[in-house]
DRENZA-421969 format. One line per field, with one value per residue (C-alpha): chain; residue in one letter; y, x, z; residue number from 1. Coordinates in nm, 2 decimals, padded with zeros to 4 digits. Layout:
<recs>
unit <- [A_...] $
code <- [a_...] $
c2 <- [Y_...] $
c1 <- [X_...] $
c3 <- [Z_...] $
pos <- [NUM_...] $
</recs>
This chain:
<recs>
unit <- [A_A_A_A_A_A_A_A_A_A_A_A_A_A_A_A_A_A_A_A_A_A_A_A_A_A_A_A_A_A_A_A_A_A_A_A_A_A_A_A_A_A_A_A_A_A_A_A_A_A_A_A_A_A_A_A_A_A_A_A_A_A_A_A_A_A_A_A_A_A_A_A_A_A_A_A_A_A_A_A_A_A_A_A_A_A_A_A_A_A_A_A_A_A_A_A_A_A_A_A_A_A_A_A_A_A_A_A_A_A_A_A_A_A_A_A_A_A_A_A_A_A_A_A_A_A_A_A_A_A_A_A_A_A_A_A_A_A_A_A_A_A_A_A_A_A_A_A_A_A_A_A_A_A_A_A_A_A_A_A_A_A_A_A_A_A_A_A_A_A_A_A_A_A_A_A_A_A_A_A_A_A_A_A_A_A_A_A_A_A_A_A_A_A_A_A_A_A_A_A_A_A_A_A_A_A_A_A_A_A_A_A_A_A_A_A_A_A_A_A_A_A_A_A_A_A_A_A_A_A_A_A_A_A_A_A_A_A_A_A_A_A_A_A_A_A_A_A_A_A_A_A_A_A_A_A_A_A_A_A_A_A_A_A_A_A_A_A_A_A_A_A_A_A_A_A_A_A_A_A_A_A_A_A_A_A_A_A_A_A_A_A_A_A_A_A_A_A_A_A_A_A_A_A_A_A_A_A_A_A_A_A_A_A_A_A_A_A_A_A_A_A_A_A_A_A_A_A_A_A_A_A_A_A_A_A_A_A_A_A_A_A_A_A_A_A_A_A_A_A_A_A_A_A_A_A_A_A_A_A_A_A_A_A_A_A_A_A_A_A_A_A_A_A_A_A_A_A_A_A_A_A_A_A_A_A_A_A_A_A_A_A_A] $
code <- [x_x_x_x_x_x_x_x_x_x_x_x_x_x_x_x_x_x_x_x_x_x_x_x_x_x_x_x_x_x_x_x_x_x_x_x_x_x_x_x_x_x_x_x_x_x_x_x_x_x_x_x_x_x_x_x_x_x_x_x_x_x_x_x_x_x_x_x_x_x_x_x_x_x_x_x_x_x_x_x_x_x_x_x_x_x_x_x_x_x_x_x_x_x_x_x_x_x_x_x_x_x_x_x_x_x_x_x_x_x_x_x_x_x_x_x_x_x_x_x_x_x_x_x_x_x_x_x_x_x_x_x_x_x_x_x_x_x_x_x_x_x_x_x_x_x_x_x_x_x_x_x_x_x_x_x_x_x_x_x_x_x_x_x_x_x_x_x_x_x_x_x_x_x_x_x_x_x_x_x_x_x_x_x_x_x_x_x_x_x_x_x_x_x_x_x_x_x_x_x_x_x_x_x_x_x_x_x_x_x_x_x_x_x_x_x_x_x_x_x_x_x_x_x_x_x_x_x_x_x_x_x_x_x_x_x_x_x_x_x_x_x_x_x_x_x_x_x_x_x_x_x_x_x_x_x_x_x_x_x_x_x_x_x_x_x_x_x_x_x_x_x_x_x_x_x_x_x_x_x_x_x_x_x_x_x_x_x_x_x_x_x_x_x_x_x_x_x_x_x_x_x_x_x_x_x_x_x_x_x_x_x_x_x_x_x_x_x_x_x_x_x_x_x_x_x_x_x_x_x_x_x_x_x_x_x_x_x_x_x_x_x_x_x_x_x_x_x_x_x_x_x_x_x_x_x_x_x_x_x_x_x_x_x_x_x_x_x_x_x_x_x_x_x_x_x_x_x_x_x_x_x_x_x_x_x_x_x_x_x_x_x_x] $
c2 <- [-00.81_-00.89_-00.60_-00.86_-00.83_-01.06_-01.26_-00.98_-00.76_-00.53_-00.38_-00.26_-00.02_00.01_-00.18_-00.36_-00.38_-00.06_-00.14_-00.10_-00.37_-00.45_-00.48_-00.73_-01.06_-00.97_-00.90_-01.17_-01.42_-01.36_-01.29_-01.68_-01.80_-01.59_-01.75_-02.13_-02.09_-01.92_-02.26_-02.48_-02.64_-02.64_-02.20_-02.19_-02.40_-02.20_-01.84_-01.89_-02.03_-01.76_-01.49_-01.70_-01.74_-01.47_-01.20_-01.29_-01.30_-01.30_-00.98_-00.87_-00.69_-00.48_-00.31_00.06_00.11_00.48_00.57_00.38_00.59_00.89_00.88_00.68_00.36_-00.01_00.10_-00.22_-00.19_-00.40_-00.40_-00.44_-00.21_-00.47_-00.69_-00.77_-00.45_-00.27_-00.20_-00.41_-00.42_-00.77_-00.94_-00.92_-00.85_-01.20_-01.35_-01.17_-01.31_-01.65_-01.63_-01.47_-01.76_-02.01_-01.81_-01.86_-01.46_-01.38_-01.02_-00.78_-00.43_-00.21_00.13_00.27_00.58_00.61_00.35_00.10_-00.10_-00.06_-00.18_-00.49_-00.59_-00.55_-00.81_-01.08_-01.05_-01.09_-01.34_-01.54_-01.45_-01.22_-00.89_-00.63_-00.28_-00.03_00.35_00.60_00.97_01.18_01.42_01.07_00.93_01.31_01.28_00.89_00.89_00.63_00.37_00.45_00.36_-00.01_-00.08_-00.05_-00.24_-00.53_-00.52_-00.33_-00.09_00.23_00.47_00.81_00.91_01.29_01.38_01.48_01.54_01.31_01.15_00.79_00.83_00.91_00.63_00.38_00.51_00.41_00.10_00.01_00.14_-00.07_-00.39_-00.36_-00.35_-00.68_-00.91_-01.23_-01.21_-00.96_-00.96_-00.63_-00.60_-00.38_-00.25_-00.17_-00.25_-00.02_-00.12_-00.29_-00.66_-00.90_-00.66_-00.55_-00.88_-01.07_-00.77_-00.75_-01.14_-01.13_-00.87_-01.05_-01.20_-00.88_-00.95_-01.32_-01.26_-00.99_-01.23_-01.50_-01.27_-01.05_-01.41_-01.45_-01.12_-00.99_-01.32_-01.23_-01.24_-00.88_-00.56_-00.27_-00.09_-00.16_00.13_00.22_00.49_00.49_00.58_00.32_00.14_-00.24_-00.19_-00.07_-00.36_-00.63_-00.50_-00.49_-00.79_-01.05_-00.84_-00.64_-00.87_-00.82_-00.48_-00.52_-00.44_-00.05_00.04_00.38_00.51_00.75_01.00_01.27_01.61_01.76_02.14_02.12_01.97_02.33_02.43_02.30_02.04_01.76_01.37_01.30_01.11_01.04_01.43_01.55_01.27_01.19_00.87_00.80_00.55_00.50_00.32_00.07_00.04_00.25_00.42_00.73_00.98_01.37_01.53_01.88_01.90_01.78_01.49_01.58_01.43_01.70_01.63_01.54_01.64_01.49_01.52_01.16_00.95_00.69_00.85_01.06_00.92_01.12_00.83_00.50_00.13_00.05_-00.19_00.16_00.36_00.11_00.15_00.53_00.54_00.25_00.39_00.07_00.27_00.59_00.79_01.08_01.35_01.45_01.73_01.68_01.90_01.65_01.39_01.49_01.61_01.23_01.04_01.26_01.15_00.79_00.82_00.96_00.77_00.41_00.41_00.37_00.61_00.55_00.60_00.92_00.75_00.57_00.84_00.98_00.68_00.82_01.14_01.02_01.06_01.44_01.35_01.09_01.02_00.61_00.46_00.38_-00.05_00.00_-00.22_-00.06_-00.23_00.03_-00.06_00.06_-00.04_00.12_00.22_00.57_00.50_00.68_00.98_01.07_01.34_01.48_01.48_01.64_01.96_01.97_01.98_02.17_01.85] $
c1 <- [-01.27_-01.08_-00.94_-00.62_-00.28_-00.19_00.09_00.31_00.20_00.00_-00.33_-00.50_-00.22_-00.07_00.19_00.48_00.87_01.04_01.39_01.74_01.90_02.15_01.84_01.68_01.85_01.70_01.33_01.38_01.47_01.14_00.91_00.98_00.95_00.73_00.39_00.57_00.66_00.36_00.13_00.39_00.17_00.48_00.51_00.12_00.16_00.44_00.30_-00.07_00.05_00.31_-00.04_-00.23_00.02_00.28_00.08_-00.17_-00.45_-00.75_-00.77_-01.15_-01.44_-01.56_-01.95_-01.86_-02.20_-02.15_-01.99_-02.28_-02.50_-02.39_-02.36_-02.69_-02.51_-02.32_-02.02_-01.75_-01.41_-01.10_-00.87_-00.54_-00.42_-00.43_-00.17_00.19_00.43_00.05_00.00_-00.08_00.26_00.38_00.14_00.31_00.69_00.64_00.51_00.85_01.07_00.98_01.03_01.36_01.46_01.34_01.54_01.87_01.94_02.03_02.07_01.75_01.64_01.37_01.25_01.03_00.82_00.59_00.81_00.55_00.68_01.07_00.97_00.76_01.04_01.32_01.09_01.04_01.43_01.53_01.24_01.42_01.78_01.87_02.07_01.85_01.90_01.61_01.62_01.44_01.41_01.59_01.27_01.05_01.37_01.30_00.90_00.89_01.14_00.94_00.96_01.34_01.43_01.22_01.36_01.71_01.62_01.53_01.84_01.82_02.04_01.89_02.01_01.90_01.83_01.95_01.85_01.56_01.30_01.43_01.13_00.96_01.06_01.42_01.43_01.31_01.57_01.84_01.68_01.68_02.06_02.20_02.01_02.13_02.49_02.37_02.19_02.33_02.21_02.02_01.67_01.48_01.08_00.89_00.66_00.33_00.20_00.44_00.78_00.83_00.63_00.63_00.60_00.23_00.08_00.31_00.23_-00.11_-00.16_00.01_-00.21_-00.54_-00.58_-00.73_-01.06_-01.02_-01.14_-01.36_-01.57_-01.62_-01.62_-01.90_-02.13_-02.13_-02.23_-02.47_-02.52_-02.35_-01.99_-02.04_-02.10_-02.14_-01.87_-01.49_-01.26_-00.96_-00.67_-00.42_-00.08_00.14_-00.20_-00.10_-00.37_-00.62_-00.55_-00.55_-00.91_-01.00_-00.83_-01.15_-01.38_-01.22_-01.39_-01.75_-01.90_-02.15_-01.91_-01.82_-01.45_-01.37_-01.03_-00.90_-00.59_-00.41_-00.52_-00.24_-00.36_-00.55_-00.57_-00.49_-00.23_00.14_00.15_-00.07_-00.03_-00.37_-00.22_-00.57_-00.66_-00.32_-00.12_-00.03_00.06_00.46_00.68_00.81_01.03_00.93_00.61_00.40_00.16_-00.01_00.23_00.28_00.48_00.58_00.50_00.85_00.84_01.01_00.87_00.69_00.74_00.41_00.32_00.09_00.09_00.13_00.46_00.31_00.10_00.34_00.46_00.47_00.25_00.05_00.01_-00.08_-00.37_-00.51_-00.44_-00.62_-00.91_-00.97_-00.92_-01.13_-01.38_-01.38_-01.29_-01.42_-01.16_-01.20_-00.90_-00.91_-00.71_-00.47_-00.73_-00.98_-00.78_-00.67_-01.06_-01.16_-00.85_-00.99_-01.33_-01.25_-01.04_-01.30_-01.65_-01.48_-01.17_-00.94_-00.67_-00.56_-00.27_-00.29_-00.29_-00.57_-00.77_-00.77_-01.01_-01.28_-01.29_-01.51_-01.84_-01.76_-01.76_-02.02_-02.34_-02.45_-02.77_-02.92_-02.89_-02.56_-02.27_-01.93_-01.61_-01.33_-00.97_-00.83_-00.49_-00.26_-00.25_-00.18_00.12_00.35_00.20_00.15_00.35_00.21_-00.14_-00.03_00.10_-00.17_-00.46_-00.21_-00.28] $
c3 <- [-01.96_-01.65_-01.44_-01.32_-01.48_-01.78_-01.85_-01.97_-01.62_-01.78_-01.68_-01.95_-02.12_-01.80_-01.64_-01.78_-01.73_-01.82_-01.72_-01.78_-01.91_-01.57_-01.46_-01.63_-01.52_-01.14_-01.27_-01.50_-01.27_-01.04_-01.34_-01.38_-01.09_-00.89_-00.98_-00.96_-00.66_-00.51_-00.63_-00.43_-00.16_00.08_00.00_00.07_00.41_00.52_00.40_00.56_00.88_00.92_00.87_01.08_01.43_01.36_01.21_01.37_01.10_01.02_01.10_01.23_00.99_01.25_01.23_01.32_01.51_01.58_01.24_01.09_01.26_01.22_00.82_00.78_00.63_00.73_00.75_00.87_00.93_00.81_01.05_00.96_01.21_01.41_01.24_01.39_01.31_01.32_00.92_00.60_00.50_00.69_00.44_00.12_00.33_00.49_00.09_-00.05_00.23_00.16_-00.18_-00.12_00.01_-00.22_-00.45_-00.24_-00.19_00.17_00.16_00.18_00.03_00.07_00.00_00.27_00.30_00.64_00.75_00.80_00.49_00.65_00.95_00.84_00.61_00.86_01.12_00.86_00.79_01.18_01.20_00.91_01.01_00.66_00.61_00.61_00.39_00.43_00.18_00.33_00.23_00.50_00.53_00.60_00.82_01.07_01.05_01.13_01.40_01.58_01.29_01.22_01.56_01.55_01.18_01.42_01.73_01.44_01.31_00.97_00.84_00.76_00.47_00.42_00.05_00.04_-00.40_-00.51_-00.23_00.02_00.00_-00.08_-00.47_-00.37_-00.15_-00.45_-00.61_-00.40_-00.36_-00.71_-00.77_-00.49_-00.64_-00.97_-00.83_-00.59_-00.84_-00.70_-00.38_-00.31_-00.34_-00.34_-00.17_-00.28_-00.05_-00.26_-00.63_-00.82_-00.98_-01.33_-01.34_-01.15_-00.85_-00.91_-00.93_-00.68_-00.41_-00.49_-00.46_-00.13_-00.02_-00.15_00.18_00.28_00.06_00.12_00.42_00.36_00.16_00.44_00.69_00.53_00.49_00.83_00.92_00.61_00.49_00.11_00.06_-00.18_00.00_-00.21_-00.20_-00.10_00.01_00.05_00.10_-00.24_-00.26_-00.46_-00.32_-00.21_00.08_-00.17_-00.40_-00.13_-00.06_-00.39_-00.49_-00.52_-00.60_-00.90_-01.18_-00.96_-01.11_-00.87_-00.57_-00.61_-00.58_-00.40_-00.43_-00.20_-00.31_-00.08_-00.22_00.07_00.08_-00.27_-00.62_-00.75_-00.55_-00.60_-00.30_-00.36_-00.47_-00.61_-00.91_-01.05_-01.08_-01.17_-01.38_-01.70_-01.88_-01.80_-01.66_-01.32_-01.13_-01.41_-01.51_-01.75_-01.51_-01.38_-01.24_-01.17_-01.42_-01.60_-01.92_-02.06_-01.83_-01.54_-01.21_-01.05_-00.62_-00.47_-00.10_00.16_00.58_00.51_00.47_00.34_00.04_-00.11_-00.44_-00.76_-00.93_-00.85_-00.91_-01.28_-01.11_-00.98_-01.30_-01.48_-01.28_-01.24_-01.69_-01.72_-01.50_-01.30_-00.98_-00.83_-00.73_-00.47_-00.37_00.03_00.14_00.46_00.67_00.59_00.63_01.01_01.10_01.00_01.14_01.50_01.43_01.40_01.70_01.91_01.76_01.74_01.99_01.73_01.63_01.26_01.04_00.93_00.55_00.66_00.80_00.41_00.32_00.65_00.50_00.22_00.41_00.32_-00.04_-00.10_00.03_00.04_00.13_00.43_00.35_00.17_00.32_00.28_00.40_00.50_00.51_00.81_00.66_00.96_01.27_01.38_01.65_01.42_01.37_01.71_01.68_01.39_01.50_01.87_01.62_01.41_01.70_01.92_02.19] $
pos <- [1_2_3_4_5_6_7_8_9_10_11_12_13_14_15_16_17_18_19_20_21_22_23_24_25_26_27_28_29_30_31_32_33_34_35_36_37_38_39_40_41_42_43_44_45_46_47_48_49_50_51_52_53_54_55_56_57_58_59_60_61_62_63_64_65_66_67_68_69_70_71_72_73_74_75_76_77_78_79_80_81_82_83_84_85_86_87_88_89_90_91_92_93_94_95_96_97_98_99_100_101_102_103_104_105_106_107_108_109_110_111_112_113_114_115_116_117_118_119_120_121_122_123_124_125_126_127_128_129_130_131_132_133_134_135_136_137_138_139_140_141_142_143_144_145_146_147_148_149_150_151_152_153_154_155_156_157_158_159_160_161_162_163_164_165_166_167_168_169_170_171_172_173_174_175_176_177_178_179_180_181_182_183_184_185_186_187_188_189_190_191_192_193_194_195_196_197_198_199_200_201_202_203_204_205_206_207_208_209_210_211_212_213_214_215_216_217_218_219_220_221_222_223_224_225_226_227_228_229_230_231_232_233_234_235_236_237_238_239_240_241_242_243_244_245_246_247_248_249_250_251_252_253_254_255_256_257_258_259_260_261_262_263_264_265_266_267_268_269_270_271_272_273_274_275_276_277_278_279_280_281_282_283_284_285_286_287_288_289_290_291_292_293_294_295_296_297_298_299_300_301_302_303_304_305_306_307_308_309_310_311_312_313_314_315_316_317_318_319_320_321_322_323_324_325_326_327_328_329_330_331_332_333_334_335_336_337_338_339_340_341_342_343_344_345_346_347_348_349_350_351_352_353_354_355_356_357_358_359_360_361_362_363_364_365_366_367_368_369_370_371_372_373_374_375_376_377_378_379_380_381_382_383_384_385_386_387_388_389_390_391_392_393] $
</recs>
């Protein structure tokens, strides 16, 4: 039993390529290539010394002393807040870009939500000199101002996706309308493990890094490369499966997934997938995903840009049916009260999607020798203003 994609993309029953057919020659076209081209020594060179001087990796495994102490565990710290462009994201944008070109397209698309994704996309394309086309819901475009205005000074075009919620499933939308009218030379990065196959797998390799270097990085400091649990914040999840990555065929290592609750699984706003979806397809793939009972998409709501999507990665769905991964639903109160706490215990303010995965503690007791490794996928830059209204600073 391996908890990986096969050949055809799927995990488990999830997964897959649900497209329509103008859009088959684009997926099609990476499908057979993607994994070729990822092998190449030359792509591997290229790719891990980009990470290394220009993203700046590895990023630290930091021992939270105080946080440690105060919930009676090892608690340590991924830092991928402290990547160029200050989030995950630049991992798999800088994989994608370099494919893109091995592929000969020279015109980029993206969807983004918190922005995070937008703006790592949009610096990999002015790094590498390539149009740059970044959808964004018009709600996330007002409440990640911050990120709007760097995707511009990079030299991406921003366009506002006004159906539907305005929001990070809008915006894929677009996305995926402009690339089916664009499949020559456009090449379209997805920013997390969603989207029909090869996007989970290629993203999720990308992001594998992340508990690449978890493993070495935990020797030297515990002396074993497995701690006991991994965790991490899930939206469309690439964060979550980068951390997970090399440790997802290890049942020893616990998986903790964290969802946005928003104000409450039983209320109308929420985007805890794992606690309110039901088998569907999406942008896709055949996943998890909120939905009335004749199949409509149902809107999700977070505080967070980044973790409201109606649905989630098949890698993830695959784990929360299989029972493979715990999965735990924090409301945006908790998620604020933690993303404070972190803030002011470990001098570090987090993305406010991050600060969902600190609010476990709340949830879930560990023990005292347990090591737990913490993806603290984002930094909180961007939501500045949304923490100074919601503590009134």
């Amino acid at each position: 039993m391996t908890y990986h994609a096969n050949e055809k993309g799927y995990y488990g029953e999830f997964g897959g390529a649900f497209i329509p057919e103008m859009l088959y020659p684009n997926c099609e076209e990476l499908r057979s290539n993607y994994l070729r081209i990822m092998a190449e020594p030359s792509f591997q060179e290229e790719f891990h010394q980009l990470l290394k001087d220009y993203v700046g990796r590895p990023t630290p495994l930091y021992f939270a002393e105080r946080l440690s102490e105060k919930y009676q565990t090892k608690i340590y710290l991924k830092r991928e807040d402290l990547c160029h462009t200050g989030a995950h994201k630049v991992n798999n944008t800088i994989g994608q870009i370099l494919m893109a070109k091995k592929l000969g397209k020279n015109r980029i698309i993206a969807e983004t939500g918190a922005g995070q994704h937008g703006v790592a996309t949009a610096t990999v394309c002015a790094l590498m000199g390539i149009q740059c086309v970044v959808y964004m819901g018009e709600i996330d475009i007002a409440r990640q101002a911050p990120n709007v205005a760097r995707m511009k000074m990079l030299g991406a075009e921003v366009r506002s996706a006004l159906s539907g919620s305005r929001t990070l499933k809008d915006a894929t939308n677009e996305a995926i309308r402009d690339w089916i009218n664009n499949p020559v030379d456009t090449h379209y990065i997805i920013g997390s493990v969603v989207g029909p196959h090869p996007y989970p797998d290629m993203v999720a390799r990308f992001q594998s890094v992340i508990s690449e270097e978890i493993k070495w990085q935990l020797k030297e400091k515990e002396g074993r490369e497995n701690p006991d649990y991994v965790v991490a914040c899930v939206g469309g999840g690439s964060n979550a499966a980068g951390t997970y990555y090399h440790y997802l065929d290890k049942p020893e290592v616990g998986i903790i997934a964290v969802e946005a609750a928003g104000k409450g699984i039983d209320t109308t706003e929420s985007a805890a997938t794992s606690a309110l979806g039901k088998v569907g397809i999406i942008h896709g793939s055949k996943s998890l995903l909120m939905q009335t009972p004749d199949g409509q998409i149902t809107e999700p709501y977070s505080i967070s840009a980044g973790l409201d999507y109606p649905g989630v990665g098949p890698m993830h769905a695959h784990l929360f049916t299989s029972g493979r991964g715990e999965f735990i639903s924090v409301t945006d109160d908790e998620a604020m009260t933690a993303g404070l706490e972190i803030s002011q215990m470990e001098g570090i303010i987090p993305a406010i999607e991050t600060s969902h995965a600190f609010a476990i503690f709340d949830h879930r007791k560990f023990e005292k020798e347990d090591v737990i490794v913490i993806n603290l996928s984002g930094r909180g830059d961007k939501d500045l203003q949304t923490y100074i209204d919601y503590f009134k600073l």
